[in-house]
C-alpha positions in Angstrom: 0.0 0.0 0.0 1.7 3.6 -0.6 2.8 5.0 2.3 3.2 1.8 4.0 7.1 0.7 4.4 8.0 -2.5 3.4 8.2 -4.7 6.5 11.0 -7.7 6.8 10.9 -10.9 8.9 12.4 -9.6 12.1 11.5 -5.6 11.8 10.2 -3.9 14.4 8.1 -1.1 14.7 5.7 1.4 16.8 2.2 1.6 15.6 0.9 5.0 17.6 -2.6 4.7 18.1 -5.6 6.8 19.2 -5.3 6.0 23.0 -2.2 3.3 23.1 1.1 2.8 21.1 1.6 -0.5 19.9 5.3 -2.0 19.4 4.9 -4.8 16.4 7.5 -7.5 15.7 7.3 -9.5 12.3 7.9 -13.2 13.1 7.1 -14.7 9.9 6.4 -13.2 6.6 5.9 -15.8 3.3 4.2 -13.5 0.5 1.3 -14.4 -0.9 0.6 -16.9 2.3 1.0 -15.5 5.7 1.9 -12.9 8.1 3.0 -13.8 11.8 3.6 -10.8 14.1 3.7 -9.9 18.2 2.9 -6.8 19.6 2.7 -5.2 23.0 -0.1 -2.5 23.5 0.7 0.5 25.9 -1.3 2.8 27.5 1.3 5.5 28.7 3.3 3.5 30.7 0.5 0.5 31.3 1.6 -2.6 29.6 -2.2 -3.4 28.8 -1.7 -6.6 26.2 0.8 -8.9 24.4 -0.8 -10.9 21.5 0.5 -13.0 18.6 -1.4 -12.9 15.3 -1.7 -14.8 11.8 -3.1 -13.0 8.6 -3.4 -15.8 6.2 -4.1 -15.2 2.8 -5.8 -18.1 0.7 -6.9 -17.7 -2.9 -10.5 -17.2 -4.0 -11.8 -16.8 -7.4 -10.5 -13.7 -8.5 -10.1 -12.2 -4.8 -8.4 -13.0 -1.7 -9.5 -14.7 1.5 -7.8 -13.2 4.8 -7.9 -15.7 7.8 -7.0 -13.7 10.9 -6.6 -15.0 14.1 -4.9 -13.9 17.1 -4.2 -14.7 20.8 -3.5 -12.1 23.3 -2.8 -12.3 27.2 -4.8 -8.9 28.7 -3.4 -7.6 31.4 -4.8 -6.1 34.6 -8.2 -5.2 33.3 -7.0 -2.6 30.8 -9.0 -3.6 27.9 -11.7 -6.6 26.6 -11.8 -9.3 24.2 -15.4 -7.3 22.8 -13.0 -3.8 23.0 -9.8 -5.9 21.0 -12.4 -7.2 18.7 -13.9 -4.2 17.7 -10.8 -1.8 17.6 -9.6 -5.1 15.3 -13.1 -4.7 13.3 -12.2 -1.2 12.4 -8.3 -1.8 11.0 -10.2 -4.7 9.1 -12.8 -2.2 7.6 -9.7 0.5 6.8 -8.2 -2.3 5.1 -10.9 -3.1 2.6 -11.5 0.2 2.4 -8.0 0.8 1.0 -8.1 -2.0 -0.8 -11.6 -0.8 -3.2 -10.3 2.5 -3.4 -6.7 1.1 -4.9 -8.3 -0.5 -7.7 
């Protein structure tokens, strides 16, 4: 996508978000197939999640199927599986989004 860096298998990065800063490592990247990543999600100082998460992409017809699942250990009450789901939701909806507007 423009104005998205490339990632590698190993990079790092900071995702700032609306109310948390997430810190993203790529664990396994296999184009066309998969994405493995961690990430810790920070509110300030709280250390509020850590999660790991796979995008899999299957063929379709002439589209793409994305898979994703993830598990995440929430800490100290800072957030909700329904709050992670929907905040998830919206990146998904961004995404298509994006997608429709590219072609």
């Amino acid at each position: 996508m423009k104005g998205f860096p490339r990632r590698r298998q190993g990079g790092e990065c900071r995702l700032p978000q609306r109310r948390a800063d997430a810190f993203l490592q790529h664990q396994d990247i296999m184009p066309n197939q998969r994405i493995v990543y961690s990430y810790e999600l920070l509110f300030g100082e709280t250390r509020v999640s850590v999660s790991l998460a796979t995008i899999e992409l299957i063929a379709d017809g002439k589209g793409t199927r994305l898979i994703l699942t993830e598990q995440g250990a929430i800490f100290d009450g800072h957030d909700t599986p329904n709050t992670r789901e929907h905040g998830t939701g919206e990146l998904l909806d961004a995404l298509g989004a994006a997608l429709e507007a590219a072609e």
